[in-house]
PASE-730132 format. One record per atom (N, C-alpha, C): residue number from 1; chain; atom name; x, z, y. Coordinates in nm, 2 decimals, m for minus. Each point is the difference from the previous one (the first is absolute). Layout:
+-----+---+----+--------+--------+--------+
!   k ! c !  a !      x !      z !      y !
+-----+---+----+--------+--------+--------+
! NUM ! A ! CA !      X !      Z !      Y !
...
+-----+---+----+--------+--------+--------+
END
This chain:
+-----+---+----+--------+--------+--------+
!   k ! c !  a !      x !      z !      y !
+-----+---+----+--------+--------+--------+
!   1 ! A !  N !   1.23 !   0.45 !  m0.37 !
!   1 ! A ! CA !  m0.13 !   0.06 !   0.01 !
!   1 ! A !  C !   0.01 !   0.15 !   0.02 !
!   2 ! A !  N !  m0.07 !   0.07 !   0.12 !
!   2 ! A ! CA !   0.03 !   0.12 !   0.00 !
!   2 ! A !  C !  m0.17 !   0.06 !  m0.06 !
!   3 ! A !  N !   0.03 !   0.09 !  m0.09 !
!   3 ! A ! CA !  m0.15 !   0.12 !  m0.03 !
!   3 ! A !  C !   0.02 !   0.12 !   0.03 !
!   4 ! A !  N !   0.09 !   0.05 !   0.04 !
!   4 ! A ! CA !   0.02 !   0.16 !   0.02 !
!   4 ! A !  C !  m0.08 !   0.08 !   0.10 !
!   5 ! A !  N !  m0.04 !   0.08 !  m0.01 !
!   5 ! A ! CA !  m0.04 !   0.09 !   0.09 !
!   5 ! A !  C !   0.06 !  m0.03 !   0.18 !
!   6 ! A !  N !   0.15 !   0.01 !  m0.05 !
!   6 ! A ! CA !   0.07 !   0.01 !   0.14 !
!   6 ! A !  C !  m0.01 !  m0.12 !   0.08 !
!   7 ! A !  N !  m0.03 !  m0.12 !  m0.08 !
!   7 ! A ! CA !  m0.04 !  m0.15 !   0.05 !
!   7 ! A !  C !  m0.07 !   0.02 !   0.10 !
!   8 ! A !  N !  m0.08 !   0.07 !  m0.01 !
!   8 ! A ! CA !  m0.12 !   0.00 !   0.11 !
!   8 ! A !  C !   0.02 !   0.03 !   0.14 !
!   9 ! A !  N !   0.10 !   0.04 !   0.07 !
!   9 ! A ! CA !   0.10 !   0.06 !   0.10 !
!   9 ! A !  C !   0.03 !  m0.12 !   0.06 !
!  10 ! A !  N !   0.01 !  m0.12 !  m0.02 !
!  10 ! A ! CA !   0.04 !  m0.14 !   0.08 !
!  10 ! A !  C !  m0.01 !   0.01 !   0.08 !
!  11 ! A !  N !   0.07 !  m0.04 !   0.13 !
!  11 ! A ! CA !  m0.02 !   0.05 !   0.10 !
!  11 ! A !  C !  m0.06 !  m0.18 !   0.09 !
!  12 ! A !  N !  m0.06 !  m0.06 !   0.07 !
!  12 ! A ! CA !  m0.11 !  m0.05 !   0.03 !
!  12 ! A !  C !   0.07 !  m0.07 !   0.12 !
!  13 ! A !  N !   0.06 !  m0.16 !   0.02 !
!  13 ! A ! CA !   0.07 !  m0.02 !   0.16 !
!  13 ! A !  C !  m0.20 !  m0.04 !   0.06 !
!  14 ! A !  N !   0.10 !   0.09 !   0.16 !
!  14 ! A ! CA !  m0.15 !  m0.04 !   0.05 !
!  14 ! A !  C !  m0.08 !  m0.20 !   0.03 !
!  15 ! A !  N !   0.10 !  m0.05 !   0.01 !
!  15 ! A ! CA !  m0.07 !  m0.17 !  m0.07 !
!  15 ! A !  C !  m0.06 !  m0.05 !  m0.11 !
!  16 ! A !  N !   0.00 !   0.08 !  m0.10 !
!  16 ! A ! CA !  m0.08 !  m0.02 !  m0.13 !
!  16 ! A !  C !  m0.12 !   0.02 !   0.01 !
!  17 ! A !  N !  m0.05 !  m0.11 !  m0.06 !
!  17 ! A ! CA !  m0.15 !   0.04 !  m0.01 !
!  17 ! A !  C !  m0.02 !   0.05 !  m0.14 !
!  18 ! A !  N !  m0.12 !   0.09 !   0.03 !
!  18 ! A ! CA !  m0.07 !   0.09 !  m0.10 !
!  18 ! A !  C !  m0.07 !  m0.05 !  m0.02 !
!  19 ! A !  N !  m0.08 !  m0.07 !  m0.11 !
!  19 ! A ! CA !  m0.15 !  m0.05 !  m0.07 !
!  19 ! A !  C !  m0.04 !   0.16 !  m0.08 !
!  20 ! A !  N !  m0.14 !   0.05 !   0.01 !
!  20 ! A ! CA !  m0.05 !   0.10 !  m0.09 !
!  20 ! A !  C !  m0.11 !  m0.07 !  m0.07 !
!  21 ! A !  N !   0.01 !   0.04 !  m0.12 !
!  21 ! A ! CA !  m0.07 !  m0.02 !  m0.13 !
!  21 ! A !  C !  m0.02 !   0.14 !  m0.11 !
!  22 ! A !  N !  m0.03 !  m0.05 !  m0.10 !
!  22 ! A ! CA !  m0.02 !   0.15 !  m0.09 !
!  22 ! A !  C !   0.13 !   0.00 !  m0.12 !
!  23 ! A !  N !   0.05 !   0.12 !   0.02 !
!  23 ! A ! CA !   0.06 !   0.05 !  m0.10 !
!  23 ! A !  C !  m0.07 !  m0.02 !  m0.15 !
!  24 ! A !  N !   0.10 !  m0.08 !  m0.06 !
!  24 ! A ! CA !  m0.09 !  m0.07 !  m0.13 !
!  24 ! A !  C !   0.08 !   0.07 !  m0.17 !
!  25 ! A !  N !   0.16 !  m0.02 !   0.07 !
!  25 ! A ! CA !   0.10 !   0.02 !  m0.14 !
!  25 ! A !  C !   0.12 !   0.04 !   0.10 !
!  26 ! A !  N !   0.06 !   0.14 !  m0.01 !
!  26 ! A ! CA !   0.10 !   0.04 !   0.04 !
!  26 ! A !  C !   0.13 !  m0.08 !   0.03 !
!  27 ! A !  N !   0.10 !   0.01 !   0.04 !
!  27 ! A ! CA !   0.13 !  m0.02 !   0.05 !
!  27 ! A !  C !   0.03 !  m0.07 !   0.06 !
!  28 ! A !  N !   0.09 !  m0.03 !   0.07 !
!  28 ! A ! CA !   0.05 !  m0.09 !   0.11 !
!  28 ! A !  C !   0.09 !  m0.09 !  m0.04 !
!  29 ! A !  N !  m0.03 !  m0.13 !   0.11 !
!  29 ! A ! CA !   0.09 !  m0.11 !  m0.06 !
!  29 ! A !  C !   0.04 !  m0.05 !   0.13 !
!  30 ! A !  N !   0.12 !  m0.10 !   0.02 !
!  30 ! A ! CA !   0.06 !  m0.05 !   0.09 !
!  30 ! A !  C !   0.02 !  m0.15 !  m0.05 !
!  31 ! A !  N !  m0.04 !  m0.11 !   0.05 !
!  31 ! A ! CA !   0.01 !  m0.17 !  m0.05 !
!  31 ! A !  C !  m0.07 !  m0.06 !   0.07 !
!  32 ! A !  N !   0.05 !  m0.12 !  m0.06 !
!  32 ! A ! CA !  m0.05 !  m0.12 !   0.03 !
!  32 ! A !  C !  m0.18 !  m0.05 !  m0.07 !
!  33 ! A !  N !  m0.08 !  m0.04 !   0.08 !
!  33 ! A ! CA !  m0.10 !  m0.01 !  m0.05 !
!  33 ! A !  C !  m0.08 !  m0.13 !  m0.02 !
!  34 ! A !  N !  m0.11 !  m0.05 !  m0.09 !
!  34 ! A ! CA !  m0.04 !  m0.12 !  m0.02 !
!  34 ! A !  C !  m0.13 !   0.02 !   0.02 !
!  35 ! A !  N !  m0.01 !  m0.10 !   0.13 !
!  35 ! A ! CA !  m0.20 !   0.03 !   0.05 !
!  35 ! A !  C !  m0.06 !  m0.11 !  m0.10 !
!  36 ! A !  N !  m0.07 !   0.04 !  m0.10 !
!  36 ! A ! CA !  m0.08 !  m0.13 !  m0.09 !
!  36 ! A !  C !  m0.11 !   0.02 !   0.03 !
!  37 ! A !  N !  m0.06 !  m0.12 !   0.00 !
!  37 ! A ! CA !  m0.14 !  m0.03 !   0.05 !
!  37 ! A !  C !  m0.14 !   0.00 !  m0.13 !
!  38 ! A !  N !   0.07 !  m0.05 !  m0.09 !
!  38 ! A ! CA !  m0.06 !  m0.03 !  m0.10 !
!  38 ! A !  C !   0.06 !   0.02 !  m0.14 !
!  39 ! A !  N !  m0.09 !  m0.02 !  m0.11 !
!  39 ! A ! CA !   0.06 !   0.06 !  m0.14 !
!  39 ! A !  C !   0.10 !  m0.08 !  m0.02 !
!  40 ! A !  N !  m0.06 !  m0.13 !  m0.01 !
!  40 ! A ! CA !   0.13 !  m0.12 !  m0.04 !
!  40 ! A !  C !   0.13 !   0.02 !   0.04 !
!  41 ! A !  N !   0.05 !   0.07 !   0.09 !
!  41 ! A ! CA !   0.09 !   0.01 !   0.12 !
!  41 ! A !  C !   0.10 !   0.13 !  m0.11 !
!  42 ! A !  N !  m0.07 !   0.11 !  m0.05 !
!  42 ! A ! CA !   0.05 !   0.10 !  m0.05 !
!  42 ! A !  C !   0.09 !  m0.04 !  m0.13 !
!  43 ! A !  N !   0.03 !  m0.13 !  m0.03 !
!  43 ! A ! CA !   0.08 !  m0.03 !  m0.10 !
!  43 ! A !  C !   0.15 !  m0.04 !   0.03 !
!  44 ! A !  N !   0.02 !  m0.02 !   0.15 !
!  44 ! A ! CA !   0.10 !  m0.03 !   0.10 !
!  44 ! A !  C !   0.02 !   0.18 !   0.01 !
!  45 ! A !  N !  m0.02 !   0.05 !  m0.03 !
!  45 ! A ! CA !   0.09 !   0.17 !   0.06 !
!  45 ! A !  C !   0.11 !  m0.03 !  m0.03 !
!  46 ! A !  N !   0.09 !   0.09 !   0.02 !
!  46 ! A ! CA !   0.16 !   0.00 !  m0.02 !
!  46 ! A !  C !   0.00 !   0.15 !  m0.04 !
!  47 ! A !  N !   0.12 !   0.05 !  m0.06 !
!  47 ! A ! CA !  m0.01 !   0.12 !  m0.05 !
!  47 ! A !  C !   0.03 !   0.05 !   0.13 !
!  48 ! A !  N !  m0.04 !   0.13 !   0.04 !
!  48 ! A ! CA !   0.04 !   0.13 !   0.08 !
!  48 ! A !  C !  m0.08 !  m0.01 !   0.11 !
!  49 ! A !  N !  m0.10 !  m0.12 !   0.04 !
!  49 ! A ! CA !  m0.02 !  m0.02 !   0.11 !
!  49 ! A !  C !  m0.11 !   0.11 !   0.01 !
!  50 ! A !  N !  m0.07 !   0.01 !   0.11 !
!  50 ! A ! CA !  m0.11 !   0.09 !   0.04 !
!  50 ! A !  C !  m0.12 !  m0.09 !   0.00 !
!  51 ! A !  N !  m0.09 !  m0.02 !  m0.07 !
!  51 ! A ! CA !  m0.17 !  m0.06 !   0.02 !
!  51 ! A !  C !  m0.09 !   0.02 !   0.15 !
!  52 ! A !  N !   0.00 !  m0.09 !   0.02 !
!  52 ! A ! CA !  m0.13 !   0.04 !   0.11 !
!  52 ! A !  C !  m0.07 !  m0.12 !   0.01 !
!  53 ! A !  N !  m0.12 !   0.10 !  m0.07 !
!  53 ! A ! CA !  m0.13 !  m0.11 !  m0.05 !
!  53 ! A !  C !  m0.12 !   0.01 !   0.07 !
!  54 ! A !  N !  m0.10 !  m0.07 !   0.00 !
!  54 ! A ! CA !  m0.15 !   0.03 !   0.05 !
!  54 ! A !  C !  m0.07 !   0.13 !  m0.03 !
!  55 ! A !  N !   0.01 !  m0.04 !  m0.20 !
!  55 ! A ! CA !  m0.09 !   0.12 !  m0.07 !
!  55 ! A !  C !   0.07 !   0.06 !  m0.09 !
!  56 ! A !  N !  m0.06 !   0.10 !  m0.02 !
!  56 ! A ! CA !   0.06 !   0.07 !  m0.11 !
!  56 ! A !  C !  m0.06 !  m0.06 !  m0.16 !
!  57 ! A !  N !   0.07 !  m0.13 !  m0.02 !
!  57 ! A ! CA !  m0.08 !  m0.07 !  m0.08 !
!  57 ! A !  C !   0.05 !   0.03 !  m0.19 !
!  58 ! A !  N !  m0.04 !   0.03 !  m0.09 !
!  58 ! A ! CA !   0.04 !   0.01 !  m0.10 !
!  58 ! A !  C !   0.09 !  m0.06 !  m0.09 !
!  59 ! A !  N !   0.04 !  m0.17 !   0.12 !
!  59 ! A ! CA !   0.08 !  m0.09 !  m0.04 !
!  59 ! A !  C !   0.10 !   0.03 !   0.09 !
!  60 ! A !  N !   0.06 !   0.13 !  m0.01 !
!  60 ! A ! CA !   0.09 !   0.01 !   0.05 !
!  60 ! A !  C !   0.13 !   0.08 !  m0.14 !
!  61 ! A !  N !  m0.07 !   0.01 !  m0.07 !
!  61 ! A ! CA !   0.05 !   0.08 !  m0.12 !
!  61 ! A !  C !   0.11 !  m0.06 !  m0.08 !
!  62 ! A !  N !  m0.01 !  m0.15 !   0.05 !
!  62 ! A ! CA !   0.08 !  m0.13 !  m0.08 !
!  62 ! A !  C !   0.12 !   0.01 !   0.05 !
!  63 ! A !  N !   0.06 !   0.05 !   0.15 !
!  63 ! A ! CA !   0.11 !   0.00 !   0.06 !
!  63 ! A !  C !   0.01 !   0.17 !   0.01 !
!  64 ! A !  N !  m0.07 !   0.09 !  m0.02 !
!  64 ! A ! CA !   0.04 !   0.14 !   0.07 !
!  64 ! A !  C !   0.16 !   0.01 !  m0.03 !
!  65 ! A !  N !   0.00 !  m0.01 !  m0.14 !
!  65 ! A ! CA !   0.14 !   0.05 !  m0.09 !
!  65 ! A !  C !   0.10 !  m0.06 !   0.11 !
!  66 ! A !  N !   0.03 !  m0.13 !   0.09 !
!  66 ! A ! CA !   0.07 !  m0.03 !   0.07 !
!  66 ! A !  C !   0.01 !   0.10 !   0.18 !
!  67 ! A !  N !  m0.10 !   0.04 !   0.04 !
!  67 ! A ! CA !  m0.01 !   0.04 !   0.14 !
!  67 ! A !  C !   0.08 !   0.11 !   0.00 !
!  68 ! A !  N !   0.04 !   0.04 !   0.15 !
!  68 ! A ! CA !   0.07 !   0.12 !   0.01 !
!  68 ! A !  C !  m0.11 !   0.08 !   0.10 !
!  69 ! A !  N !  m0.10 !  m0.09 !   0.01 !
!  69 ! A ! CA !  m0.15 !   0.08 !   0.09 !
!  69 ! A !  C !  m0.10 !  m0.09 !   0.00 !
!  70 ! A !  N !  m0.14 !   0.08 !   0.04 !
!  70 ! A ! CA !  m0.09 !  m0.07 !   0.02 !
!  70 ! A !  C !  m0.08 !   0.02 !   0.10 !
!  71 ! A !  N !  m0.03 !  m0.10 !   0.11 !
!  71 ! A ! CA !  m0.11 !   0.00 !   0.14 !
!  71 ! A !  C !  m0.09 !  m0.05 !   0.00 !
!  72 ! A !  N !  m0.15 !   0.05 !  m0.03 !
!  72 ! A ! CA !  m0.12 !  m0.11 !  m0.03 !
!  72 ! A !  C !  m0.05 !   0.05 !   0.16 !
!  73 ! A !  N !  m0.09 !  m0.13 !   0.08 !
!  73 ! A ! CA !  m0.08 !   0.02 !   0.09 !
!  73 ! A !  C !  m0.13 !   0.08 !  m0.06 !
!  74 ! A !  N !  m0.06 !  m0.01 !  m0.09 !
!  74 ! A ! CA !  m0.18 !   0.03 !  m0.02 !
!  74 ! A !  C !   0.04 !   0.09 !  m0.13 !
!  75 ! A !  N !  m0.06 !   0.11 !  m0.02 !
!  75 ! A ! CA !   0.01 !   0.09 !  m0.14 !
!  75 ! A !  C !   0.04 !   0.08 !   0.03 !
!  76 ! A !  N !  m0.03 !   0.10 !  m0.12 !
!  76 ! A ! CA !  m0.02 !   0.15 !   0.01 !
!  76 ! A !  C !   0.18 !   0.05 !  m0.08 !
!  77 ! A !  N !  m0.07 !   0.16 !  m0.05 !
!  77 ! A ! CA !   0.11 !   0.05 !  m0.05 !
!  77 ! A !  C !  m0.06 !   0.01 !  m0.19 !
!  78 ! A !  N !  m0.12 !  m0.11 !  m0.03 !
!  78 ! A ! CA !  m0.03 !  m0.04 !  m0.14 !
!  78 ! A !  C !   0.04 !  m0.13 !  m0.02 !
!  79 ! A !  N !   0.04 !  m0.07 !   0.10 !
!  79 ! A ! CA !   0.01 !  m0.14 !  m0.03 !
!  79 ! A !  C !   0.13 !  m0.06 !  m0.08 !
!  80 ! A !  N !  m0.02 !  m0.17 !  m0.07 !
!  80 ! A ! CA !   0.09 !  m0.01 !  m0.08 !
!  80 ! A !  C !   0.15 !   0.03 !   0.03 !
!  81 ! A !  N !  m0.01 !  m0.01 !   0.10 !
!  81 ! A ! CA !   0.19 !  m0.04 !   0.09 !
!  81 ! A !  C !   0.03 !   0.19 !  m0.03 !
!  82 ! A !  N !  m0.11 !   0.08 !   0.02 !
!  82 ! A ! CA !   0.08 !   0.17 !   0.02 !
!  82 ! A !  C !   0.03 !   0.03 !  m0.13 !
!  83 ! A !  N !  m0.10 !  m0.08 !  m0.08 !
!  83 ! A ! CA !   0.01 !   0.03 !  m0.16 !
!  83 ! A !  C !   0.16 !  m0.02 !  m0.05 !
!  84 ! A !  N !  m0.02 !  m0.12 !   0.00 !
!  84 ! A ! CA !   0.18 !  m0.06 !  m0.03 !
!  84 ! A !  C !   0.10 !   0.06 !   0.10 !
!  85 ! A !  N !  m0.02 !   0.06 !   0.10 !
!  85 ! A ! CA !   0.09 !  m0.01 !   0.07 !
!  85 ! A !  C !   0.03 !   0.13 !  m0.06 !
!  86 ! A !  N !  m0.09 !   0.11 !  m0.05 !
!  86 ! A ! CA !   0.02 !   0.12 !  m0.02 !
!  86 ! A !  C !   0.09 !   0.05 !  m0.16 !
!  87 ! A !  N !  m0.08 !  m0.15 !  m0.07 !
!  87 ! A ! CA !   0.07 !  m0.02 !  m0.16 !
!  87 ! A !  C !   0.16 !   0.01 !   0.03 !
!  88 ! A !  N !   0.03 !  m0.10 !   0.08 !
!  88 ! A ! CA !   0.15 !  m0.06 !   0.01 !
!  88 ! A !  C !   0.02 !   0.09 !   0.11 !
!  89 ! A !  N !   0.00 !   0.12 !   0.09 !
!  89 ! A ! CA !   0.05 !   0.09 !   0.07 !
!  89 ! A !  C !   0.07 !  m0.10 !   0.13 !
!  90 ! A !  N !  m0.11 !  m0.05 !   0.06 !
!  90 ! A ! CA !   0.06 !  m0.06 !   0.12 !
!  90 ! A !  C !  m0.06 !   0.05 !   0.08 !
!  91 ! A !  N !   0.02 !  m0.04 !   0.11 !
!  91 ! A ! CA !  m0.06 !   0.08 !   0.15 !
!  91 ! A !  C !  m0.12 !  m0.15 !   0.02 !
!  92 ! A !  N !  m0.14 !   0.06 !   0.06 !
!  92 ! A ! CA !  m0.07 !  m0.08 !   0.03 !
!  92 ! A !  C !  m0.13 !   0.06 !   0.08 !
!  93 ! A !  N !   0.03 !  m0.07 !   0.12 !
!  93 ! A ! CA !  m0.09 !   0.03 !   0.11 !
!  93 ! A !  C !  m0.15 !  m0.12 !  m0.02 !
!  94 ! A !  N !  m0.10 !   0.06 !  m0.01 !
!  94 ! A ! CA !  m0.15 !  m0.07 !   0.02 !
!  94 ! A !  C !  m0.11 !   0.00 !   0.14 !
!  95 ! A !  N !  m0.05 !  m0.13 !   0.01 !
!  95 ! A ! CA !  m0.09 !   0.07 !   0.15 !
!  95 ! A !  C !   0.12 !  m0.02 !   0.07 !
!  96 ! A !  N !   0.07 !  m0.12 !   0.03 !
!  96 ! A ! CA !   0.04 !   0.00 !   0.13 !
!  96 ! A !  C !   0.00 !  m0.12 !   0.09 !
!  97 ! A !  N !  m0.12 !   0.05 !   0.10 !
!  97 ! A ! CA !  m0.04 !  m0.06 !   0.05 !
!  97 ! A !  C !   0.05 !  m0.09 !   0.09 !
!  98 ! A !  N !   0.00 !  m0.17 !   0.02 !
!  98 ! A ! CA !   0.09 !  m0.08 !   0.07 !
!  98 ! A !  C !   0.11 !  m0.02 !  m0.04 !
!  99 ! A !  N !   0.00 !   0.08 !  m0.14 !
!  99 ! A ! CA !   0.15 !  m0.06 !  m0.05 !
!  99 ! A !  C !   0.07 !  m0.12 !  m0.05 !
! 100 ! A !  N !  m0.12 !  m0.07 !  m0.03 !
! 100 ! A ! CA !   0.04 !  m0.19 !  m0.06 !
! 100 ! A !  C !   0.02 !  m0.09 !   0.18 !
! 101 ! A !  N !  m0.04 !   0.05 !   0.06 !
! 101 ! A ! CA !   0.01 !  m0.08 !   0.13 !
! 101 ! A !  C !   0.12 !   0.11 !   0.09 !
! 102 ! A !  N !   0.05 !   0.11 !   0.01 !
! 102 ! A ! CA !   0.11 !   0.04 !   0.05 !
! 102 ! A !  C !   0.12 !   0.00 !  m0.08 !
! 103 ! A !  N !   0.04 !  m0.01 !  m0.14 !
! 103 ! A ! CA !   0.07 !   0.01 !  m0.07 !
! 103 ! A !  C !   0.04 !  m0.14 !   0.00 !
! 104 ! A !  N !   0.15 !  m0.03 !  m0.02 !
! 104 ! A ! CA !   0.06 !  m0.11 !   0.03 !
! 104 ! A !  C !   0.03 !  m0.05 !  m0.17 !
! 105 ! A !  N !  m0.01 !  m0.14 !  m0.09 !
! 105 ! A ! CA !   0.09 !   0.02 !  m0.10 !
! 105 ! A !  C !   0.14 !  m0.03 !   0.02 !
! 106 ! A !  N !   0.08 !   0.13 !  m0.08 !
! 106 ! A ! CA !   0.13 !  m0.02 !   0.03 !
! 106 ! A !  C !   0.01 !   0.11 !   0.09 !
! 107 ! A !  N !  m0.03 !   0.06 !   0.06 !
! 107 ! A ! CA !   0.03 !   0.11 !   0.07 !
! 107 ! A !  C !   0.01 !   0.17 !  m0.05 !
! 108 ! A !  N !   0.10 !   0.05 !   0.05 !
! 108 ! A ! CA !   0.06 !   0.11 !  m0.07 !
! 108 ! A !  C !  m0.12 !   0.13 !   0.02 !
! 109 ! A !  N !  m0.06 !   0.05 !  m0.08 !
! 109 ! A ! CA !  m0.09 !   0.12 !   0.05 !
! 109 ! A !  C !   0.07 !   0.18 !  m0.15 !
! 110 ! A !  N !  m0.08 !   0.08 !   0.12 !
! 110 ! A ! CA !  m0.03 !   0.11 !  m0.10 !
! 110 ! A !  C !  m0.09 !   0.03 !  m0.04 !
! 111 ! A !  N !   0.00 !   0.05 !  m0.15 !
! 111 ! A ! CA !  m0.17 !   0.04 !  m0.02 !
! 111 ! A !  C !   0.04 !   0.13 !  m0.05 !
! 112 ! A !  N !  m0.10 !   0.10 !   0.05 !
! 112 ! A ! CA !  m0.04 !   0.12 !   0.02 !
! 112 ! A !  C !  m0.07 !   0.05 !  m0.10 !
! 113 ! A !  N !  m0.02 !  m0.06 !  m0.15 !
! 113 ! A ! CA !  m0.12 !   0.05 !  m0.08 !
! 113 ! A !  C !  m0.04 !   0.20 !   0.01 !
! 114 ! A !  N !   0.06 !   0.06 !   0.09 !
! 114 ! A ! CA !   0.00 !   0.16 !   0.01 !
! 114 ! A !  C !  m0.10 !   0.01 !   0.07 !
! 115 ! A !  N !   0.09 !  m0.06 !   0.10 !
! 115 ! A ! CA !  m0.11 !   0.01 !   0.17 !
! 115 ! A !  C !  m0.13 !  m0.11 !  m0.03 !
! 116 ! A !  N !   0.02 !  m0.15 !  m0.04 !
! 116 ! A ! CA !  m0.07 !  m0.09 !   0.03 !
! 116 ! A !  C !   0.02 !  m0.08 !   0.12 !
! 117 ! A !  N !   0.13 !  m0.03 !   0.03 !
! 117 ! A ! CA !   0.05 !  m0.07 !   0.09 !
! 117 ! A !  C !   0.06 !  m0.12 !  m0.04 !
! 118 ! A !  N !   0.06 !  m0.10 !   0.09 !
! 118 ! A ! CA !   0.06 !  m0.13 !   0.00 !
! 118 ! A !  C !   0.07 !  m0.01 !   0.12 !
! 119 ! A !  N !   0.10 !   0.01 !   0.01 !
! 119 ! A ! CA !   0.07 !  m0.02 !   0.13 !
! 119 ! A !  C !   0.08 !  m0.11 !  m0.01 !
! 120 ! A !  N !  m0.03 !  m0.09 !   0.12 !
! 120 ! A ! CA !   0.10 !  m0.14 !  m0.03 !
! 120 ! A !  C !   0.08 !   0.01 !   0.11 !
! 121 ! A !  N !   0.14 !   0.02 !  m0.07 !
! 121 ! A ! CA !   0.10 !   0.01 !   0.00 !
! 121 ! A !  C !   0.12 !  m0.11 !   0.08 !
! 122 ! A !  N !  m0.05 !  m0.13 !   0.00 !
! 122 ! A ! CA !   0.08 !  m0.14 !   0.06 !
! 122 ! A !  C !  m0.14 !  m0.08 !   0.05 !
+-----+---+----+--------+--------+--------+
END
């Protein structure tokens, strides 16, 4: 997991796509991610993976302690997911839009929590 200042310098291959969303909870992360659809679903996390969920739903607080990031489609920079994400110091982008339907599960992304980016990466 990188947080440093200097993280933010990544340099960007031009084939990656960039998803924008809102900067929610600082630092950058590089992994594997798990698209969950539903709450039920969030008891299957695995530790380190990256979240990318619908909402920024408050039943996300059960697994935070396991993520190494969080990607909600719908929510702000109050919502439950920024809350936790910001307790436990992970990077977590909100508001991004088309992300449950472009985001692959299992597919390697970055999250941007500085900028508010998602770059999928494979």
């Amino acid at each position: 997991m990188m947080n440093s200042a200097a993280a933010r310098t990544i340099e960007i291959e031009e084939t990656d796509t960039v998803l924008q969303g809102l900067a929610a909870s600082g630092g950058i992360v590089e992994g594997v991610c798990r698209v969950v659809t539903n709450v039920k679903q969030l008891a299957e996390i695995e530790e380190g993976a990256i979240l990318v969920f619908p909402t920024s739903a408050p039943e996300i607080a059960a697994v935070v302690s396991k993520l190494a990031g969080v990607v909600t489609e719908k929510g702000g920079r109050l919502g439950g997911a920024t809350y936790y994400a910001r307790e436990m110091n992970i990077p977590c982008v909100t508001s991004v839009k088309g992300s449950m339907k472009t985001i692959c599960d299992g597919q390697a992304i970055r999250v941007d929590g500085h900028e508010g980016t998602v770059t999928l990466l494979s």
